[in-house]
N, C-alpha and C positions, 0 to 999 in steps of 0.2 A: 723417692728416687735419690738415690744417693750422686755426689758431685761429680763423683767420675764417672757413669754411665752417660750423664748428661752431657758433657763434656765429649765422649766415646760417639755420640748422636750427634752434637754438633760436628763434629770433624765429617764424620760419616753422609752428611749433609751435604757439605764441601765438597767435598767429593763426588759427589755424586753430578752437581753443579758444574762442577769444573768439566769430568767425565761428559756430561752430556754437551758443552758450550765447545769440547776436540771436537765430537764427533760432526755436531751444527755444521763446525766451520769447514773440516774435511770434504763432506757434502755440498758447500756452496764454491769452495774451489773446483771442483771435478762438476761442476755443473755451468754449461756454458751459455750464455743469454741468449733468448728466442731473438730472430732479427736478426745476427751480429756472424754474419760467417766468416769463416778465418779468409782472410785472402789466397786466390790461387798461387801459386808457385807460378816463376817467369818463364819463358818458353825455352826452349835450348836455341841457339844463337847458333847457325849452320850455315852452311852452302851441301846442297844436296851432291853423290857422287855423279849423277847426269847432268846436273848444272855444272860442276864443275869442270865437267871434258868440255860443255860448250864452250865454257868460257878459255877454257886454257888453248882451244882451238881456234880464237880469233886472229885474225890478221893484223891486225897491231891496235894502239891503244886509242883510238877511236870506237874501233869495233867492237872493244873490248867492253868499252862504258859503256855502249849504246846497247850489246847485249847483258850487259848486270840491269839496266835500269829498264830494259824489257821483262825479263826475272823479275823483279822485285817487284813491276808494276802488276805483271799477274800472280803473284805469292798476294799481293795487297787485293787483288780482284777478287781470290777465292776468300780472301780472310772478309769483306764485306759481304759476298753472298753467304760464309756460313753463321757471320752474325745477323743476318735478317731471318736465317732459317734458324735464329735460336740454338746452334751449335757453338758453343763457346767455347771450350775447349777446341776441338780442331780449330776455331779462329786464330786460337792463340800459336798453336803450332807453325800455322803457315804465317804470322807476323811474325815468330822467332825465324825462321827460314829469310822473311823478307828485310830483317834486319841483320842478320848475317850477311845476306847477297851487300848492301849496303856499307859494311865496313869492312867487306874484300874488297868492294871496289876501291873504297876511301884509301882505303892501304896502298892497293895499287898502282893508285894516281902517284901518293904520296914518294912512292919508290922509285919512278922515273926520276930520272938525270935531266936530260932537257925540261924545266918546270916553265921555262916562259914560253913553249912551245903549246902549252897545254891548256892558257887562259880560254883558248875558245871551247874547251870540252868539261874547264871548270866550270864555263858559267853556263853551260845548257845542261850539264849535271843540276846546279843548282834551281835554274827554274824548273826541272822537273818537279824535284822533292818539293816546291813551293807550294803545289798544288797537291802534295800527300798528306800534308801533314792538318787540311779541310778536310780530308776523306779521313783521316785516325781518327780528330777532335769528334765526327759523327757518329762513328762506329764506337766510339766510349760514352758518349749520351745517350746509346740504346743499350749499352752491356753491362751489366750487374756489377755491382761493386766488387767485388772479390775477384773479377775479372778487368775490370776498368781500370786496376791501380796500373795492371804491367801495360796494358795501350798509353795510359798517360805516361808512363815511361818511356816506351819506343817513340810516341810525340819527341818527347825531351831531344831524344837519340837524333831524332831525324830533325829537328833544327839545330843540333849542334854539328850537324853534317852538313848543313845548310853555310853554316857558320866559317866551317872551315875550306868548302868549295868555294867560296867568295874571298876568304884570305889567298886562297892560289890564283882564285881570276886577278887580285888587284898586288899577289906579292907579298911586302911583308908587314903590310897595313892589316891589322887586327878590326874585324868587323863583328859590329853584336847589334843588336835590336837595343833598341832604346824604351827602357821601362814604363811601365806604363803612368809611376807617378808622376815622374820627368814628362812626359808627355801631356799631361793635364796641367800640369803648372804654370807654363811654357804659356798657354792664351791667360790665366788667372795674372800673371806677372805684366802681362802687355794692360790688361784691365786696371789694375792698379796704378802705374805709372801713370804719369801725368803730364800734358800736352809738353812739347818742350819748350823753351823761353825762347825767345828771338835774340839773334844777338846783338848787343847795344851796336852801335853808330858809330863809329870816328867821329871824334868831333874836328872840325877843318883848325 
């Protein structure tokens, strides 16, 4: 065989190599791992048009919270019954609804003129949401990954609402949760430290 055939087969070799290691690789991109589902998309973030007449229908801003945080507590009631019923998607719908209800009201609050008028309905706003955000933390330990990311989300939402209802109860003192490293360290530090010394005597 002469040099150039051989030569003509090796390329033709290459080729072939190369050609079959596109196509490999074309097929393991377009192909997505068992296990691994894409996460759902987040809910749409609303006030329904019947919630909204209620609300725009209150008698002033008492009534006004008191009916958002009735809303939201049963948007949160239906989104627990449809995740025990394994309805995960509708769960999600009616958390986007109950986090809407939640940042009309926050807005709301926020737009009134008289703010020191409002400490007492800051802070019964916020011990409501206190106890929501025990009821999301369980309903995202029974709901599927691809649904669990946007609950751990509205979590977030709703202590940052928490956050900001407690800045209106107390004014314009900024309040956060204190971390949880900060928090273990805090008796580790008391441990370490060492008894304190007495202090010396006057001498006369």
């Amino acid at each position: 065989m002469s040099p150039l055939l051989k030569n003509l087969e090796t390329i033709a070799g290459l080729v072939a190599v190369l050609a079959l290691s596109v196509v490999m690789s074309v097929e393991a991109r377009g192909q997505v791992p068992a296990g691994t589902p894409l996460p759902a998309p987040p809910p749409l973030r609303l006030v329904t048009r019947e919630e909204r007449s209620q609300l725009e229908a209150a008698r002033d801003v008492k009534a006004r919270i008191r009916l958002s945080v009735e809303l939201a507590e049963a948007r949160l009631a239906r989104a627990e019954q449809m995740t025990s019923a394994q309805q995960y998607e509708s769960a999600a719908r009616e958390l986007g609804i109950y986090q809407g209800i939640l940042e009309d009201a926050l807005r709301f609050l926020k737009d009134q003129k008289e703010q020191k008028k409002l400490r007492d309905t800051y802070k019964r706003f916020e011990i409501t949401l206190r106890s929501h955000g025990m009821r999301l933390e369980t309903m995202r330990r029974t709901t599927p990954n691809e649904f669990a990311v946007n609950i751990k989300s509205i979590t977030d939402y709703t202590r940052d609402v928490r956050g900001e209802a407690l800045n209106g109860f107390y004014g314009d003192v900024v309040i956060t949760d204190a971390p949880n490293d900060e928090e273990e360290k805090a008796p580790e530090e008391n441990k370490t430290a060492g008894p304190s010394q007495p202090q010396p005597k006057e001498q006369p």
